[in-house]
DSSP file (Angstrom, degrees, kcal/mol; ACC not computed):
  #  RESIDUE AA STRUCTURE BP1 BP2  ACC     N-H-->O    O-->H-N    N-H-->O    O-->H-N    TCO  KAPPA ALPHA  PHI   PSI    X-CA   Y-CA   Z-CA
    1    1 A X              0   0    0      0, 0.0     2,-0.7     0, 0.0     0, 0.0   0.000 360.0 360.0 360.0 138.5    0.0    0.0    0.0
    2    2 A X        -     0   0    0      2,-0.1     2,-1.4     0, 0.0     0, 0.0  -0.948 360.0-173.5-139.8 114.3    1.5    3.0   -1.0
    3    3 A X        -     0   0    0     -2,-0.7     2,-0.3     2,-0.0     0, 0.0  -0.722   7.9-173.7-119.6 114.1   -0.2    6.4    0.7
    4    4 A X        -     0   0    0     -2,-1.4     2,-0.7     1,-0.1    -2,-0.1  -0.868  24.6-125.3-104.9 162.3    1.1    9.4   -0.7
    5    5 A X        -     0   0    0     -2,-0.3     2,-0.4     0, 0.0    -1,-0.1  -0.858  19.0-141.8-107.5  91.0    0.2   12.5    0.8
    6    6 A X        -     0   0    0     -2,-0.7     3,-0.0     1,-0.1    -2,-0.0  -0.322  25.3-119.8 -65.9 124.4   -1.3   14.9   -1.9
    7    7 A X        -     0   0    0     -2,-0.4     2,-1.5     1,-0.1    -1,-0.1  -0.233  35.8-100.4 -59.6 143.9    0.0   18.4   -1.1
    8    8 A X        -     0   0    0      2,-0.0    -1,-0.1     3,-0.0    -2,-0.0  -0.497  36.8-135.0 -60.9 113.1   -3.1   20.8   -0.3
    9    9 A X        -     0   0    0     -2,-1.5     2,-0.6     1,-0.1    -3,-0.0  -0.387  21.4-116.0 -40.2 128.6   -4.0   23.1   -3.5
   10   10 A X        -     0   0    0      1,-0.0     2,-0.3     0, 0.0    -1,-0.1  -0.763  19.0-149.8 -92.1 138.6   -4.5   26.3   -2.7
   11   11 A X        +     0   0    0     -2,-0.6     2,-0.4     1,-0.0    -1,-0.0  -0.450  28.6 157.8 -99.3 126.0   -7.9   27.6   -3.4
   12   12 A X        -     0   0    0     -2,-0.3     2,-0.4     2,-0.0    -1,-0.0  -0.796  36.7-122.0-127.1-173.6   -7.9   31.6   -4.4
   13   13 A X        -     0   0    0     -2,-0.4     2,-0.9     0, 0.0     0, 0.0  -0.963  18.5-111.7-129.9 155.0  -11.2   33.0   -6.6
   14   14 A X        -     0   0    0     -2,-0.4     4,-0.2     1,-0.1    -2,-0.0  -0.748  32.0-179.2 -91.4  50.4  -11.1   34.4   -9.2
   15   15 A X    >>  +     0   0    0     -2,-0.9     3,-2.6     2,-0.2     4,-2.3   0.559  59.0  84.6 -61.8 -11.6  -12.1   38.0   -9.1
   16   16 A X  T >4 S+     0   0    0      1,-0.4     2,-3.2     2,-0.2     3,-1.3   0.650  90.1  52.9 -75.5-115.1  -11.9   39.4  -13.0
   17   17 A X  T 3> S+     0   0    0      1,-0.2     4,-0.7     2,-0.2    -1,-0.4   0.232 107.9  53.0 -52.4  20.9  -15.2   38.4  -13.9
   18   18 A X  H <> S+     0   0    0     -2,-3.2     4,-1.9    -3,-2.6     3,-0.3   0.840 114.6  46.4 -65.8 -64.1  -16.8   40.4  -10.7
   19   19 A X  H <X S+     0   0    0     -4,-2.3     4,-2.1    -3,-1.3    -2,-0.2   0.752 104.7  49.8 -65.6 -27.4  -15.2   42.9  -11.8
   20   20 A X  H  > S+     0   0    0      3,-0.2     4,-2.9     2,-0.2     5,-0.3   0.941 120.4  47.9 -62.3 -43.1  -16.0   42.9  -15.7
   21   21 A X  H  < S+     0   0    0     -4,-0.7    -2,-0.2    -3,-0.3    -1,-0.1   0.935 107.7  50.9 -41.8 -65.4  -19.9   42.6  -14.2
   22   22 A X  H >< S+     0   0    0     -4,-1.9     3,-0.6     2,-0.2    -1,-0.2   0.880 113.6  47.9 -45.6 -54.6  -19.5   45.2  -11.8
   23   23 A X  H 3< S+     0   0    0     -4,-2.1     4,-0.4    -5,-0.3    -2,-0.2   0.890 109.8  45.7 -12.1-110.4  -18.3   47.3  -14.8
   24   24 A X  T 3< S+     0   0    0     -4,-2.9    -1,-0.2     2,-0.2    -2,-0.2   0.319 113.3  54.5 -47.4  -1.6  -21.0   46.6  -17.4
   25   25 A X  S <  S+     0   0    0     -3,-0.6    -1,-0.2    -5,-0.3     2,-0.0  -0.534 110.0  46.7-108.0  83.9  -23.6   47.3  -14.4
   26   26 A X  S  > S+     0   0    0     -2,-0.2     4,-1.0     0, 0.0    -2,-0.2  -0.298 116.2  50.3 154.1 -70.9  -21.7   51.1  -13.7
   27   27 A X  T  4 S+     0   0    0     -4,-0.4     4,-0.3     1,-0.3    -3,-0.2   0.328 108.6  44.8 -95.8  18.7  -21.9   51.5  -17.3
   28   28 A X  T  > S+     0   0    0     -5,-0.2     4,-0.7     2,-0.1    -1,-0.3   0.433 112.0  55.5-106.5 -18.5  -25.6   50.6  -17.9
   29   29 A X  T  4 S+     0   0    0      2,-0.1    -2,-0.2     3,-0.1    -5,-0.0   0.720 103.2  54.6 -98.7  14.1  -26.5   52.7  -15.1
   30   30 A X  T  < S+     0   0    0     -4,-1.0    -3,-0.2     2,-0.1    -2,-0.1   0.760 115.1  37.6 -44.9 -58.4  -24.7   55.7  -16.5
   31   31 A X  T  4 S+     0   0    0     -4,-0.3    -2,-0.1     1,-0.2    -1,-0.1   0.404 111.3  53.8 -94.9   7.7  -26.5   55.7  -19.7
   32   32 A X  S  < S+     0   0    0     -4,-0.7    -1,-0.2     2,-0.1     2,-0.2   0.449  90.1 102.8-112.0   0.4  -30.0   54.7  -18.7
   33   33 A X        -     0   0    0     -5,-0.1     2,-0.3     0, 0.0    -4,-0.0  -0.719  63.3-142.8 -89.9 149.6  -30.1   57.6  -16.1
   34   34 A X        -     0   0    0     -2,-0.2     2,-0.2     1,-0.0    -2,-0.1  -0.650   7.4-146.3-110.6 152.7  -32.0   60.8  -16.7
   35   35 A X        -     0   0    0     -2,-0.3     2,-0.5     2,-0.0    -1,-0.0  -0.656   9.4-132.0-107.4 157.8  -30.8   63.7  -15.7
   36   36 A X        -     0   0    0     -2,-0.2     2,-0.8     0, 0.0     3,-0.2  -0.857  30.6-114.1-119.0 130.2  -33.2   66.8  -14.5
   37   37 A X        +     0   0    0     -2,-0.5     3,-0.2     1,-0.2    -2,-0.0  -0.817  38.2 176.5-108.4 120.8  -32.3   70.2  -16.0
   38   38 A X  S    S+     0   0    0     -2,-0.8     2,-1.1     1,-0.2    -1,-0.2   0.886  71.8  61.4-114.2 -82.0  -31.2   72.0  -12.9
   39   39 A X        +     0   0    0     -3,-0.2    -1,-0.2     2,-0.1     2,-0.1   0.128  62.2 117.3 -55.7  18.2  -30.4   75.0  -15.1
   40   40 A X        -     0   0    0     -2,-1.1     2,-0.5    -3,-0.2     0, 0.0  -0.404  52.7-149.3-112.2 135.0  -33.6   76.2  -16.8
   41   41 A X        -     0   0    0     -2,-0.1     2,-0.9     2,-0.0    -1,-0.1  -0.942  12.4-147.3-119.7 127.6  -34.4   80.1  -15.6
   42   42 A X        -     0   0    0     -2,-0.5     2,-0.4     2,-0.0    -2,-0.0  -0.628  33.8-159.9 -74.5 110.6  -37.8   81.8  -15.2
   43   43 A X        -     0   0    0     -2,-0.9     2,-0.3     2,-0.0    -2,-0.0  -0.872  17.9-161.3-109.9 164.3  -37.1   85.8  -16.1
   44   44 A X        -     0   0    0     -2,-0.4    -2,-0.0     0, 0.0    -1,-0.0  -0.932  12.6-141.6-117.9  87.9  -38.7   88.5  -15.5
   45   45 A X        -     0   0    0     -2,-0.3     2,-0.3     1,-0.1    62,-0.0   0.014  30.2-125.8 -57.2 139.8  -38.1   91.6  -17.4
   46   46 A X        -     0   0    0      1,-0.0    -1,-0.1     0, 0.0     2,-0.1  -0.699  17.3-108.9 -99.7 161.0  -38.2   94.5  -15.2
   47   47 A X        -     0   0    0     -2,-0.3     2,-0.4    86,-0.1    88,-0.1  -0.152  20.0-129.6 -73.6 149.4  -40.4   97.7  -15.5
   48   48 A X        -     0   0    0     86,-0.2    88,-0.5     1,-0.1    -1,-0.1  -0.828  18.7-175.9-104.9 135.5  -39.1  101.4  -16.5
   49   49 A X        +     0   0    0     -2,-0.4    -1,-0.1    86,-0.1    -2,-0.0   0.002  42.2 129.9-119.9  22.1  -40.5  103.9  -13.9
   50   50 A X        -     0   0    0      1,-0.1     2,-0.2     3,-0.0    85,-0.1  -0.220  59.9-107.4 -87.3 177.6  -38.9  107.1  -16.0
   51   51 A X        -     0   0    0      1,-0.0     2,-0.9     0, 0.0    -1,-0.1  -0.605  34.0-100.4 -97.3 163.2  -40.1  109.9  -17.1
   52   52 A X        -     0   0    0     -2,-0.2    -1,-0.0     1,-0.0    -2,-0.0  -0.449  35.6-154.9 -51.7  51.0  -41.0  111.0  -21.0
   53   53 A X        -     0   0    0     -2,-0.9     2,-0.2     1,-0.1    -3,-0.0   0.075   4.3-145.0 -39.6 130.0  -38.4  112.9  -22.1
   54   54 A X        -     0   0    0      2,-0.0     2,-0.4     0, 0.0    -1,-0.1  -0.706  24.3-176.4-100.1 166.4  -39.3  115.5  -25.1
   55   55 A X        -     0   0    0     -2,-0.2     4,-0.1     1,-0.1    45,-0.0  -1.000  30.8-139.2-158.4 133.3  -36.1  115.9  -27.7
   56   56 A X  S    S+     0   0    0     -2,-0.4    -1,-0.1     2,-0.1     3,-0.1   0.859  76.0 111.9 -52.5 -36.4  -35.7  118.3  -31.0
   57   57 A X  S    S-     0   0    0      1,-0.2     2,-0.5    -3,-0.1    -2,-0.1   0.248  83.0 -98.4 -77.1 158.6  -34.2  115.5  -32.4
   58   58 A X        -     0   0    0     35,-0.1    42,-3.3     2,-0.0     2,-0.4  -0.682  40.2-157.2 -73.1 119.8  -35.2  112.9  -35.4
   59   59 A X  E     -a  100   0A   0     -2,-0.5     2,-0.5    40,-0.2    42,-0.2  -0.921  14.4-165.0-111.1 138.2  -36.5  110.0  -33.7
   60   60 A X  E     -a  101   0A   0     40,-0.8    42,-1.9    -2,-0.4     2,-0.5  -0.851  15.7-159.6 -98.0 111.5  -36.5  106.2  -35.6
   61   61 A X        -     0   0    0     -2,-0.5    12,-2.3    40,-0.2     2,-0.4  -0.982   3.5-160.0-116.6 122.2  -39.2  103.8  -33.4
   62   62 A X  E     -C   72   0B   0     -2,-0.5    42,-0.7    40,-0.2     2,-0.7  -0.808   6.0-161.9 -72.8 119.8  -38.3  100.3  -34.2
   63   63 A X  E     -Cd  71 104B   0      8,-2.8     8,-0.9    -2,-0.4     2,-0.5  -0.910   2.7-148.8-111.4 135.6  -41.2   98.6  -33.4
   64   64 A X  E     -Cd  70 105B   0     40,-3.8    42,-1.0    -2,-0.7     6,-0.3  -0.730   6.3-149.3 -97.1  95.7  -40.7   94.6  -32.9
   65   65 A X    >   -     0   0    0      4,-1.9     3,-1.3    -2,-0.5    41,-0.3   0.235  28.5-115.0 -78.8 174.5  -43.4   91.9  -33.6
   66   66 A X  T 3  S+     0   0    0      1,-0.3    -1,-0.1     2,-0.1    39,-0.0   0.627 113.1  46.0-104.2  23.6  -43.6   89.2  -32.0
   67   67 A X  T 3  S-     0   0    0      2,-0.0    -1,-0.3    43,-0.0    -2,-0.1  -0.024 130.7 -81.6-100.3  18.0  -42.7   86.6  -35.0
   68   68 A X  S <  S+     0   0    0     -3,-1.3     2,-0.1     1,-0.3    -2,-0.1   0.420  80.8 151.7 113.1 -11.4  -39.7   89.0  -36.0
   69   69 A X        -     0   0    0     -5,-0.1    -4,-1.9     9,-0.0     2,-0.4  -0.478  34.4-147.8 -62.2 141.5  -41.4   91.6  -37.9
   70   70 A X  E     -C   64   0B   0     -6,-0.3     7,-2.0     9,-0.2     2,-0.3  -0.927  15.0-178.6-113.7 126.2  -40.0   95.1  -38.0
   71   71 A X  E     -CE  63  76B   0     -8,-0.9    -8,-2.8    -2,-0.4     2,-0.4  -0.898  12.4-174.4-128.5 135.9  -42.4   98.2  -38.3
   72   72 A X  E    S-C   62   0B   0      3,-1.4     3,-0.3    -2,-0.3   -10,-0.2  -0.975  75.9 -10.2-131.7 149.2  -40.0  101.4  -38.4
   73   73 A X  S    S-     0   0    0    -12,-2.3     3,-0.1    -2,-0.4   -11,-0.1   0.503 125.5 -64.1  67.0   6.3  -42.0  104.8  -38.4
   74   74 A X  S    S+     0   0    0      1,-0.5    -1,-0.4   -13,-0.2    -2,-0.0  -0.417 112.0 127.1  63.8 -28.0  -45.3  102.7  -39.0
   75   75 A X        -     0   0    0     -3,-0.3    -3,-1.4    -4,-0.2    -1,-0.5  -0.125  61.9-135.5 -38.1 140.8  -43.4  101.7  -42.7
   76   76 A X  B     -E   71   0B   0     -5,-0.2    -5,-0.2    -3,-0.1    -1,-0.1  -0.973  17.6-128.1-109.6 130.8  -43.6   97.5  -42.5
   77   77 A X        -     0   0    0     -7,-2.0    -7,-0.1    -2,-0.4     8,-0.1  -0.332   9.9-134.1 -76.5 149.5  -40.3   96.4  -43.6
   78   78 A X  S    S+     0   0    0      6,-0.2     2,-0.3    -9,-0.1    -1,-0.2   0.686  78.7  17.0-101.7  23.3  -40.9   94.1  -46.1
   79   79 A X        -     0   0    0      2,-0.2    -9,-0.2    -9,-0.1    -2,-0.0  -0.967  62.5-124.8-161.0-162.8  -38.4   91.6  -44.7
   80   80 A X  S    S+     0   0    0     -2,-0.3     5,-0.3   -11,-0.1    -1,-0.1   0.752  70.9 121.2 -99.3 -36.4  -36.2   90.5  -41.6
   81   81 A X  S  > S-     0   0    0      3,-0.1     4,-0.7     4,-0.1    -2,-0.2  -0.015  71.1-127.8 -46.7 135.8  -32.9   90.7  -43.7
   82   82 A X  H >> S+     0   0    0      2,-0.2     3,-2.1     1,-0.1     4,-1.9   0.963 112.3  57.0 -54.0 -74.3  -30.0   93.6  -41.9
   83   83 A X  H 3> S+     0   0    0      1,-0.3     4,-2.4     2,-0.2     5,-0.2   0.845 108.3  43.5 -62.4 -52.5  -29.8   95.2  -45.5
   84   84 A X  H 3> S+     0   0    0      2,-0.2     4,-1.9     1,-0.2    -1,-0.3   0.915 111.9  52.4 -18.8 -63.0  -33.7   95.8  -45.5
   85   85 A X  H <X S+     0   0    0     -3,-2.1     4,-1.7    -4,-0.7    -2,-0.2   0.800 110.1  47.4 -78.6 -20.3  -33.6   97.0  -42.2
   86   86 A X  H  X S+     0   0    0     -4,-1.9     4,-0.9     1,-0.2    -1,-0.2   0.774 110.6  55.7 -91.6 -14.3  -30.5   99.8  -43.1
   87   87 A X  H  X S+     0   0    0     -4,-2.4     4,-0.6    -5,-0.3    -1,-0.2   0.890 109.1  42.3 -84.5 -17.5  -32.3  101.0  -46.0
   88   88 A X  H  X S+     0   0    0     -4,-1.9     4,-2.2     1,-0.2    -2,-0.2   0.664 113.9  49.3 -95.6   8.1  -35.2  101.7  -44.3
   89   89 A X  H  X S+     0   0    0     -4,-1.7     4,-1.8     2,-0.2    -1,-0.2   0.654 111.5  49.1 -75.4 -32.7  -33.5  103.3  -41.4
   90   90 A X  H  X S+     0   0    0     -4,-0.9     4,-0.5     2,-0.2    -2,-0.1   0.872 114.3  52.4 -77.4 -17.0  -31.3  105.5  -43.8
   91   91 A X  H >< S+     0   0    0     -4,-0.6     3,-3.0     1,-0.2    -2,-0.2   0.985 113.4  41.0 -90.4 -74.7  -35.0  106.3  -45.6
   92   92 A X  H 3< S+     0   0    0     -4,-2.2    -1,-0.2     1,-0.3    -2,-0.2   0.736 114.3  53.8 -57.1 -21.6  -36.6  107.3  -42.3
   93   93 A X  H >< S+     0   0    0     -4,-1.8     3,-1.2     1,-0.2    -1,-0.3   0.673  78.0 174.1 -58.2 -27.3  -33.4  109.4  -40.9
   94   94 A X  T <<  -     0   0    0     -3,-3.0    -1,-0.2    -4,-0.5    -2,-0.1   0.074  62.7 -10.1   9.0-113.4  -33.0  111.6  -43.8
   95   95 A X  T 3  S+     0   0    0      2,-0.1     2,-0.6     1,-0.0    -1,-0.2   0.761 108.8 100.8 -65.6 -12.8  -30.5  114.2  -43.6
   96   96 A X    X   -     0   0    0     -3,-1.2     3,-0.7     1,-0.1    -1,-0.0  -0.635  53.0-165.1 -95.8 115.9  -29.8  113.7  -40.0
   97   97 A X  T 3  S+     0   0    0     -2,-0.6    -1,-0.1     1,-0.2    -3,-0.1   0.292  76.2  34.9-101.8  15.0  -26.9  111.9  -39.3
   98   98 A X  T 3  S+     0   0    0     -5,-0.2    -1,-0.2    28,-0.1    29,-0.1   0.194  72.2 171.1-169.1  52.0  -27.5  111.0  -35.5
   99   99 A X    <   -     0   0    0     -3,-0.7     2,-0.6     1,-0.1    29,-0.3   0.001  43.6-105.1 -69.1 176.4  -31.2  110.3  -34.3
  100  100 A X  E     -a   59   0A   0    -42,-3.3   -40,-0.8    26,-0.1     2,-0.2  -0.798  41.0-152.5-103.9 124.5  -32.5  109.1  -31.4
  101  101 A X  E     -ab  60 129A   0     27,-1.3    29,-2.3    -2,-0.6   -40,-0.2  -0.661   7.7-160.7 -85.3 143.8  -33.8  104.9  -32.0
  102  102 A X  E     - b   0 130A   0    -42,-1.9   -40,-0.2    -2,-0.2    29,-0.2  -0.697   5.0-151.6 -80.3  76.4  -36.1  103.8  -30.2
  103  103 A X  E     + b   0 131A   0     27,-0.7    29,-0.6   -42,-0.2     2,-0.2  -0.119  16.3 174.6 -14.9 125.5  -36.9  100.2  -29.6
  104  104 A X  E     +d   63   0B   0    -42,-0.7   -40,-3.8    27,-0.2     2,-0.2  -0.692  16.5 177.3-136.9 113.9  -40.4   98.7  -28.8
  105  105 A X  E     -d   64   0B   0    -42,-0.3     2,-0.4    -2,-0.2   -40,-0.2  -0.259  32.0-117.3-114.3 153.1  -39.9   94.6  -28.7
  106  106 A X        -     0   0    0    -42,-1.0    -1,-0.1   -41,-0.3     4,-0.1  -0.348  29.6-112.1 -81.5-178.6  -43.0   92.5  -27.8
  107  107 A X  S    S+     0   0    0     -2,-0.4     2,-0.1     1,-0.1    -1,-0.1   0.930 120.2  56.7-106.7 -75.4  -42.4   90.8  -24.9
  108  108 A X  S    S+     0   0    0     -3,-0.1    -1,-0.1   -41,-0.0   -43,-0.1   0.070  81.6 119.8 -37.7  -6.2  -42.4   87.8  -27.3
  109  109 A X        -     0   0    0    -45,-0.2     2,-0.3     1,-0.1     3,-0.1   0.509  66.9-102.1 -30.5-166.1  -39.9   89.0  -29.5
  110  110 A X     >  -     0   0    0    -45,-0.1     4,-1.8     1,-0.1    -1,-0.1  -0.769  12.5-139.2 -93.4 155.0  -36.5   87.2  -30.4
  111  111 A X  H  > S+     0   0    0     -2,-0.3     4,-4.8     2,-0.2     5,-0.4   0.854 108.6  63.3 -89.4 -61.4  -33.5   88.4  -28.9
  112  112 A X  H  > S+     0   0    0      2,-0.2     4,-0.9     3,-0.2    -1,-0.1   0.741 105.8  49.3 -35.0 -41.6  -31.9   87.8  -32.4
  113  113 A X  H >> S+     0   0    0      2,-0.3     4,-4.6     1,-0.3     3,-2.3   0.988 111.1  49.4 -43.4 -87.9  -34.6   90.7  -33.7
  114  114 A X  H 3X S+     0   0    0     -4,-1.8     4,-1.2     1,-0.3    -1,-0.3   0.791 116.0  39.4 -40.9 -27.6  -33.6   92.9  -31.0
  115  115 A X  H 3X S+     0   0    0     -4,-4.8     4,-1.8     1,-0.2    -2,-0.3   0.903 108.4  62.5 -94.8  -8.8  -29.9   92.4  -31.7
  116  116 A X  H XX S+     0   0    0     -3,-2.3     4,-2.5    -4,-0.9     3,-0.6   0.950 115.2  32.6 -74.2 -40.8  -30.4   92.5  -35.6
  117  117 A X  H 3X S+     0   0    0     -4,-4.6     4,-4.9     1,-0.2     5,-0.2   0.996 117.3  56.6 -75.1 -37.0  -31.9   96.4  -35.4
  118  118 A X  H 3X S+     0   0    0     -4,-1.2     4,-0.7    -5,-0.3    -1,-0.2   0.750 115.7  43.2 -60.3 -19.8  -29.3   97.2  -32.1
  119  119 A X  H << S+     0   0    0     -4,-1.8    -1,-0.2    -3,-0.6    -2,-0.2   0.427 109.7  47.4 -99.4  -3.6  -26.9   96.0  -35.0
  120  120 A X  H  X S+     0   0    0     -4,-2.5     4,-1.5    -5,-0.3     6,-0.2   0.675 112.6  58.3 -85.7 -18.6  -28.4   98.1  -38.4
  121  121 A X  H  X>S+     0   0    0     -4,-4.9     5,-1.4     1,-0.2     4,-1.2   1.000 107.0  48.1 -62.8 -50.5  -28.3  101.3  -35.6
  122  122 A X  H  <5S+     0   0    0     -4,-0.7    -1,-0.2     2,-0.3    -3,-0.1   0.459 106.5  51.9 -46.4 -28.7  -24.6  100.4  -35.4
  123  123 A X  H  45S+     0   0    0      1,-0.1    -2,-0.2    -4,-0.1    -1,-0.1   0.976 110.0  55.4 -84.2 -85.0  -23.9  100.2  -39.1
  124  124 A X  H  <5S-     0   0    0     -4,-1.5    -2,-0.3     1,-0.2    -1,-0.1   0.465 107.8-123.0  14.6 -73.3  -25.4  103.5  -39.2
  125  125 A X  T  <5 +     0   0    0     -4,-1.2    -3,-0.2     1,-0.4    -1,-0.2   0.320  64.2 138.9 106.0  -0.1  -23.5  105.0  -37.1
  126  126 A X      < +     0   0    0     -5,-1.4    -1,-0.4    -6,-0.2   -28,-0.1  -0.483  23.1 178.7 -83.1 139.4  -26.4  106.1  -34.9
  127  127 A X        +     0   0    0    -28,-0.2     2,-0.5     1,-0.2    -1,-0.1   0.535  54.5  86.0-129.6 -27.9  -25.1  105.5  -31.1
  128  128 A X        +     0   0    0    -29,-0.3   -27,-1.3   -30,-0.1     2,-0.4  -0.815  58.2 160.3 -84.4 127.0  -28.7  107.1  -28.7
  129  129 A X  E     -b  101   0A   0     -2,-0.5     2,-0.2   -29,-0.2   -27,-0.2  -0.967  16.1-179.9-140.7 116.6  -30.6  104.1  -28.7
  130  130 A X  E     -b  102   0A   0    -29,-2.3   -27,-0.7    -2,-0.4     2,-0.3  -0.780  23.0-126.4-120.0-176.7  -33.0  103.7  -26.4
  131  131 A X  E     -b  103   0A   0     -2,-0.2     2,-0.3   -29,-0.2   -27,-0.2  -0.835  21.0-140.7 -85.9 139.6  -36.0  100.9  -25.0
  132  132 A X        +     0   0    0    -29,-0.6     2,-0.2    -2,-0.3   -27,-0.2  -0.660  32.9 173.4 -95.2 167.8  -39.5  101.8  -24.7
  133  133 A X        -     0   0    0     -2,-0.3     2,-0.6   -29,-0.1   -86,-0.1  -0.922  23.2 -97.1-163.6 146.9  -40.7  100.3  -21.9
  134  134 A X        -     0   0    0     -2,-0.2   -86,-0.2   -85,-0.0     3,-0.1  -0.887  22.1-122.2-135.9 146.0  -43.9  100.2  -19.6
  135  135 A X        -     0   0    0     -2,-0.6   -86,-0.1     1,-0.1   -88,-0.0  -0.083  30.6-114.0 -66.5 122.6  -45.0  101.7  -16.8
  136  136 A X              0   0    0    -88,-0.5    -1,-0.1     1,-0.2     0, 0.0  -0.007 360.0 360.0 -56.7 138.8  -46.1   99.5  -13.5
  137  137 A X              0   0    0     -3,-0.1    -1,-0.2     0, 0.0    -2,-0.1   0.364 360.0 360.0 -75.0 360.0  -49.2   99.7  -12.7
């Protein structure tokens, strides 16, 4: 009889697949989670309390609609296009080479609108520009 004595194996585990699992569950809950948008801001435009100022001067009222339309002087421009808007700004200026703009936006305007006339005043060369505005009730 011949009793040999098998040495013990040592017994480890095997951690690399835990870890590939753990992994591929990390990166399915990365992409299936929805995110809440944190940044979104409510404004408020605020109200003008000034007074009416009267002026010698040639005044240009932009008026702004609120799909983008441009009224200057009551004239309706007959498109959105910057070259449009500076001929009919040079039209309504006439001789006067530095009137006072006035602005009137809807509330519902585009910001692009508002910078497209704040940039035909600029081309111009016309620098008093102001906002109309209304007064709190």
């Amino acid at each position: 009889m011949n009793f040999r004595h098998r040495k013990a194996e040592e017994l480890d585990v095997n951690v690399t697949p835990l870890i590939d699992v753990v992994f591929l569950l990390l990166i399915f809950f990365m992409v299936s989670t929805t995110f809440d948008r944190q940044s979104e801001l409510n404004i408020e435009l605020p109200e003008a309390s000034g007074e009416i100022s009267e002026s010698e001067k040639v005044e240009i009222e932009i008026f702004i609609g609120p799909a983008g339309k441009f009224i200057i002087n009551g004239n309706e421009v007959i498109n959105t296009q910057i070259d449009t808007l500076l001929r009919a700004m040079r039209e309504a200026a006439g001789d006067d080479d530095d009137p006072r703009i006035i602005i009137s936006a809807d509330k519902n305007a585009t910001h692009q609108a508002v910078m497209t006339a704040m940039d035909a005043a600029r081309q111009m060369g016309f620098v008093h520009i102001t906002f109309s505005a209304v007064k709190p009730e």
